[in-house]
BABAVEX-54826 format. One line per 5 residues: their letters; for each residue x, y, z of N, C-alpha, C. Coordinates in nm, 4 decimals. Example, Ala and Ser with C-alpha at 12.3 -4.5 7.8 and 13.67 -1.06 7.14 Angstrom:
BEGIN
AS = 1.3190/-0.5690/0.7800/1.2300/-0.4500/0.7800/1.3200/-0.3300/0.7800 | 1.2850/-0.2250/0.7080/1.3670/-0.1060/0.7140/1.2900/0.0030/0.7870;
//
This chain:
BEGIN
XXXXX = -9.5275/5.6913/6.6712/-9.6056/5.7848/6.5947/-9.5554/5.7868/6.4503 | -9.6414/5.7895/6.3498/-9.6109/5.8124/6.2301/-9.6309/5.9500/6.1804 | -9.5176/5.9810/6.1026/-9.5729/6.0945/6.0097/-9.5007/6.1393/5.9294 | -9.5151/6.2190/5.8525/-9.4013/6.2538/5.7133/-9.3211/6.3659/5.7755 | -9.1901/6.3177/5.7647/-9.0930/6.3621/5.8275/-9.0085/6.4392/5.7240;
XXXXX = -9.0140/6.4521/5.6134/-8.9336/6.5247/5.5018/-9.0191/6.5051/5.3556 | -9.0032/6.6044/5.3001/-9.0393/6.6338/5.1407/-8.9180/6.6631/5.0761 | -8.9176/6.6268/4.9518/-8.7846/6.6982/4.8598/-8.8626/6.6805/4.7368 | -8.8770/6.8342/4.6535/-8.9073/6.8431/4.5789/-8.7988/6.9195/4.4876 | -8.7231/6.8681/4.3423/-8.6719/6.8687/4.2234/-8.7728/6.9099/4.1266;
XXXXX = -8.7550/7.0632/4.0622/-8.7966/7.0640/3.9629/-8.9357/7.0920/3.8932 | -9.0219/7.1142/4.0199/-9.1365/7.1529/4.0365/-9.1943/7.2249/4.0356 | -9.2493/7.2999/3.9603/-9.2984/7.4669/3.9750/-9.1760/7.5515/3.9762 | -9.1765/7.6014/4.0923/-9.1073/7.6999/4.1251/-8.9634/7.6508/4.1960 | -8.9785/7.5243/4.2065/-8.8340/7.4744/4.3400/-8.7654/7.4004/4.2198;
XXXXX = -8.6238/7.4741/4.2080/-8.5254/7.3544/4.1245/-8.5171/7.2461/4.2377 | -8.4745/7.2545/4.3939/-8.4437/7.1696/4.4515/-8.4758/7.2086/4.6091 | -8.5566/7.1786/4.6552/-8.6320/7.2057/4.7983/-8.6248/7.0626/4.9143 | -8.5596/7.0974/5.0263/-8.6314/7.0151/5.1361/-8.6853/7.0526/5.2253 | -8.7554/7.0261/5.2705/-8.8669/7.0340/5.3744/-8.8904/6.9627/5.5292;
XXXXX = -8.8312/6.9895/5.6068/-8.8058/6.8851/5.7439/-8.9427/6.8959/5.8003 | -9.0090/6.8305/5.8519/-9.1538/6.8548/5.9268/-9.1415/6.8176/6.0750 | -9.1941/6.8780/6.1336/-9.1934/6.8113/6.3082/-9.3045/6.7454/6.3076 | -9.2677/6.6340/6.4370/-9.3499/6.5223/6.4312/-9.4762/6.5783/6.4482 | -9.5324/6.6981/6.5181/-9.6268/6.7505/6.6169/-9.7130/6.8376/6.5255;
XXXXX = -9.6852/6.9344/6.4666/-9.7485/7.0153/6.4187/-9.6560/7.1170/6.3342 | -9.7168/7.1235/6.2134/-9.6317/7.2385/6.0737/-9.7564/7.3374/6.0861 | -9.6521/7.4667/6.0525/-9.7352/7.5748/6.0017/-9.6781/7.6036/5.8741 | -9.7342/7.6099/5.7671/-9.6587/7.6598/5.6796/-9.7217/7.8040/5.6192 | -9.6370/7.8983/5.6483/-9.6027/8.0676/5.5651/-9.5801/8.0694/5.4663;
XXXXX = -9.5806/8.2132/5.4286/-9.4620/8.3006/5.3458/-9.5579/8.3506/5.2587 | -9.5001/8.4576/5.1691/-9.5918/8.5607/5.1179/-9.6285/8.5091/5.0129 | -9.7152/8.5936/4.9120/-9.7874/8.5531/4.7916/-9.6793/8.4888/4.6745 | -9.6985/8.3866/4.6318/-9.6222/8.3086/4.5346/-9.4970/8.2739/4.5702 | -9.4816/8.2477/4.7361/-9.3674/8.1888/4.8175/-9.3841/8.0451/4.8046;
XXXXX = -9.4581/7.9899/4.7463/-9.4463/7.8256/4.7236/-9.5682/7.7316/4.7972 | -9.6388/7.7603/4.8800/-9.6956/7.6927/4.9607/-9.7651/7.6202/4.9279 | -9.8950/7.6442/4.8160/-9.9465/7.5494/4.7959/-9.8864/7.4482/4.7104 | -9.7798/7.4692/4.6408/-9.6751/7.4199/4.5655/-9.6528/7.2795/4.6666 | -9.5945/7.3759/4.7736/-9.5458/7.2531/4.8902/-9.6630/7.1328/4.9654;
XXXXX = -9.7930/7.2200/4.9313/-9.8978/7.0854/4.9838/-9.9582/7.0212/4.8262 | -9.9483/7.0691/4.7357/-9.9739/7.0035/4.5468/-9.8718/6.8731/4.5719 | -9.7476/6.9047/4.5970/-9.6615/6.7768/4.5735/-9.6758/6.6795/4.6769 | -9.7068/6.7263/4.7991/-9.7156/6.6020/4.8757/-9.8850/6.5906/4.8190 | -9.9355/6.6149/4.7520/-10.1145/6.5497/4.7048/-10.0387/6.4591/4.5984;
XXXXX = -9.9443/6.4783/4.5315/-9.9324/6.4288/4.4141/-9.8470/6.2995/4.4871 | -9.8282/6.3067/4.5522/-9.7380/6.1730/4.5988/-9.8420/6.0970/4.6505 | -9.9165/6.1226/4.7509/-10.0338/6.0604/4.8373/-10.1191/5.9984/4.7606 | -10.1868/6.0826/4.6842/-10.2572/6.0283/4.6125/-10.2281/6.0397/4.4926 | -10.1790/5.9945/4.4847/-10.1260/5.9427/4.2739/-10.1753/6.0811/4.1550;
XXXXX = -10.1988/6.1499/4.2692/-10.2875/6.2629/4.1700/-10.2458/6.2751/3.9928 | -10.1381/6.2534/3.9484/-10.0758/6.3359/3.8228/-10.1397/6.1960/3.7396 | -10.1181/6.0815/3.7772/-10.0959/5.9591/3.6883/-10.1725/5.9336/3.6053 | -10.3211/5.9473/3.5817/-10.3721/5.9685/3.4704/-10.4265/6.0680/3.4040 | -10.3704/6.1950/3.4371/-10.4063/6.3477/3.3682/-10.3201/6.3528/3.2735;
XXXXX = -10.3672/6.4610/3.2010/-10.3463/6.5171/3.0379/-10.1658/6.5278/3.0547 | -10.0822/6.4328/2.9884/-9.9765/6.4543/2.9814/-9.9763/6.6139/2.9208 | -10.0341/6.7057/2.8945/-9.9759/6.7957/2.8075/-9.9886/6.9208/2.9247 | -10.0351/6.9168/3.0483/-9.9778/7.0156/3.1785/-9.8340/7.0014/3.1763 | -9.8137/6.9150/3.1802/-9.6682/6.8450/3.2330/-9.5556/7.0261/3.2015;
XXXXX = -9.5606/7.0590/3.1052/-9.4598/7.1932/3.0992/-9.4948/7.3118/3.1891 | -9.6581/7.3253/3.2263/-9.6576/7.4004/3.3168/-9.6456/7.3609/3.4533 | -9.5982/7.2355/3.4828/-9.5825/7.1995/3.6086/-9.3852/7.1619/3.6438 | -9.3383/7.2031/3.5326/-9.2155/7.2034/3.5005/-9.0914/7.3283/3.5861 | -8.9906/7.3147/3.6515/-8.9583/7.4722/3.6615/-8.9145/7.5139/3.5153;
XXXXX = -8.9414/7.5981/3.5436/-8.9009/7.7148/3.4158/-8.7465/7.7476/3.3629 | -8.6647/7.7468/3.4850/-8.5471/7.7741/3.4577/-8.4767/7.6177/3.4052 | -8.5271/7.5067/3.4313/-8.4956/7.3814/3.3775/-8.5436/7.3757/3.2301 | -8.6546/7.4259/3.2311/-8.6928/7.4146/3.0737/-8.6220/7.5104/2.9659 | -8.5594/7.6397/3.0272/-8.5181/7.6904/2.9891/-8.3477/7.6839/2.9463;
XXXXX = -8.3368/7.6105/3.0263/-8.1581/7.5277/3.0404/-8.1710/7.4300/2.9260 | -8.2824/7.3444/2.9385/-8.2819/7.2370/2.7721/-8.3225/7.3171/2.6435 | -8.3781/7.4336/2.6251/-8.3788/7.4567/2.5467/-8.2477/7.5385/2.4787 | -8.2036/7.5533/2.5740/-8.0410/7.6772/2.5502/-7.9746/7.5712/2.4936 | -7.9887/7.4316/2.5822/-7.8808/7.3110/2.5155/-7.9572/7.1777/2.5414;
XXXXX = -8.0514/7.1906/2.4367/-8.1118/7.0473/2.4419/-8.0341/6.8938/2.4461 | -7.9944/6.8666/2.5046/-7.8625/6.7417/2.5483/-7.9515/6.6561/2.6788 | -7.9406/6.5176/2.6603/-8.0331/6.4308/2.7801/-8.0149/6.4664/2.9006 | -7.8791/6.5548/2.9267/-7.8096/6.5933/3.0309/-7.9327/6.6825/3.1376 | -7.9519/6.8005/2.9813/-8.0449/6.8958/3.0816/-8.2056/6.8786/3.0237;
XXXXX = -8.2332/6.7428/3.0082/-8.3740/6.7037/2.9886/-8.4704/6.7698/3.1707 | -8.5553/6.8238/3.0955/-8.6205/6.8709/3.2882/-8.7091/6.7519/3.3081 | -8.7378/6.7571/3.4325/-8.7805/6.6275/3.5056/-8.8484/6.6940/3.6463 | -8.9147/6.6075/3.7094/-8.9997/6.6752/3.8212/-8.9541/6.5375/3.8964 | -8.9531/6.5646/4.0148/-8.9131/6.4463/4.1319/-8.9441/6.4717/4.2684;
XXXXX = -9.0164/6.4439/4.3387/-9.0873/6.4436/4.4550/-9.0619/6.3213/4.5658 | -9.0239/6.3415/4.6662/-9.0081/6.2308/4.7408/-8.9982/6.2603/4.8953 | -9.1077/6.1741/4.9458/-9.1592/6.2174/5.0853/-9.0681/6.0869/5.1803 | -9.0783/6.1092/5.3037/-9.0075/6.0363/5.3825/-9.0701/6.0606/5.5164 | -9.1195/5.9250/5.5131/-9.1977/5.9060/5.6725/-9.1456/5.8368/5.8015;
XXXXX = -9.1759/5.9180/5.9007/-9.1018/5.8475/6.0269/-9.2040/5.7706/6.0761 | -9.2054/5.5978/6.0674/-9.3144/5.5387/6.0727/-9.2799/5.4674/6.2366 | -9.3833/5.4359/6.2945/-9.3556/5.3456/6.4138/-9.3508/5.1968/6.3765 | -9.2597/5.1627/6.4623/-9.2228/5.0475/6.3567/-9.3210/4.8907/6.4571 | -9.4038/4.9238/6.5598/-9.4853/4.8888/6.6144/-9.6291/4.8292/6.5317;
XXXXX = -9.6619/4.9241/6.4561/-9.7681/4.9428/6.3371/-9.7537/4.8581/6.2705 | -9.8187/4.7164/6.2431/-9.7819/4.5914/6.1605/-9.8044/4.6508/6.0215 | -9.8765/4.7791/5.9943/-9.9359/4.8355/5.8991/-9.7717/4.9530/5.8404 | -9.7068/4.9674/5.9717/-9.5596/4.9924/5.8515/-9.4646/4.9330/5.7793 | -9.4799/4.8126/5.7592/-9.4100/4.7273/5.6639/-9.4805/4.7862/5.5152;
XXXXX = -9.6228/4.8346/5.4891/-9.6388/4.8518/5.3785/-9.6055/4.9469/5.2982 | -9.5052/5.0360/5.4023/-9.4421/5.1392/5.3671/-9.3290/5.1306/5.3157 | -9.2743/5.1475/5.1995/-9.1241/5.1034/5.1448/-9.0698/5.2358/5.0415 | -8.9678/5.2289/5.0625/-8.9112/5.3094/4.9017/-8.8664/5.2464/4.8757 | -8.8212/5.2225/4.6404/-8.6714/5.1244/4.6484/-8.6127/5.2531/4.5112;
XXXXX = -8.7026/5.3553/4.5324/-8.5814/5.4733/4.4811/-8.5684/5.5680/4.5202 | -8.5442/5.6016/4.5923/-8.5012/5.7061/4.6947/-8.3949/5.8088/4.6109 | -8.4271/5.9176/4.6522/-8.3218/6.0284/4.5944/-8.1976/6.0683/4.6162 | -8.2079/5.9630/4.8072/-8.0773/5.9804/4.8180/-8.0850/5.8328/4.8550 | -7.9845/5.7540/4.7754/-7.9420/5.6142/4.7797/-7.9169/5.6177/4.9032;
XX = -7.8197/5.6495/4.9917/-7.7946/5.5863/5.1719/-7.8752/5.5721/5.2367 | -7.9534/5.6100/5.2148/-8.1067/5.5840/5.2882/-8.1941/5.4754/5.2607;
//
């Protein structure tokens, strides 16, 4: 069975740094008003489907967290340049001649 088995979202809206474990079977996802959720299904759209790649670079700050933007501006240094980073991770069957077309080669966490 295939399916996306983890999200990690850096920097995104509201998440300096979020993971997300999914069961193979079925997610519900909660939580109250401006708890993140659609946040959490925006980034996996933006991964899936390429959504961001040719829109108006000039969202880009409101899709920024705030407290990152707010850290480069206290000390603008490349150090605390903000950045958005999204990265999904699928548990593919490896049966599926169709999962070879599945690859990462930057992964967020190198051991993997």
């Amino acid at each position: 069975m295939c399916y996306i088995k983890q999200l990690r979202i850096i920097g995104f809206k509201k998440f300096k740094d979020l993971t997300v474990t999914f069961n193979p079977n079925k997610n519900i996802i909660i939580g109250e008003n401006e708890a993140g959720k659609s946040t959490i299904l925006e980034a996996l759209n933006i991964v899936l489907n390429q959504q961001y790649r040719n829109s108006d670079k000039s969202i880009l700050h409101d899709l920024m967290n705030k407290d990152n933007i707010k850290n480069f501006e206290d000390d603008p240094s490349f150090e605390n340049l903000p950045s958005i980073k999204i990265e999904v991770i699928f548990e593919l069957d490896s049966t599926d001649l169709k999962s070879s077309e599945f690859h990462g080669e930057n992964s967020l966490n190198p051991k993997e």
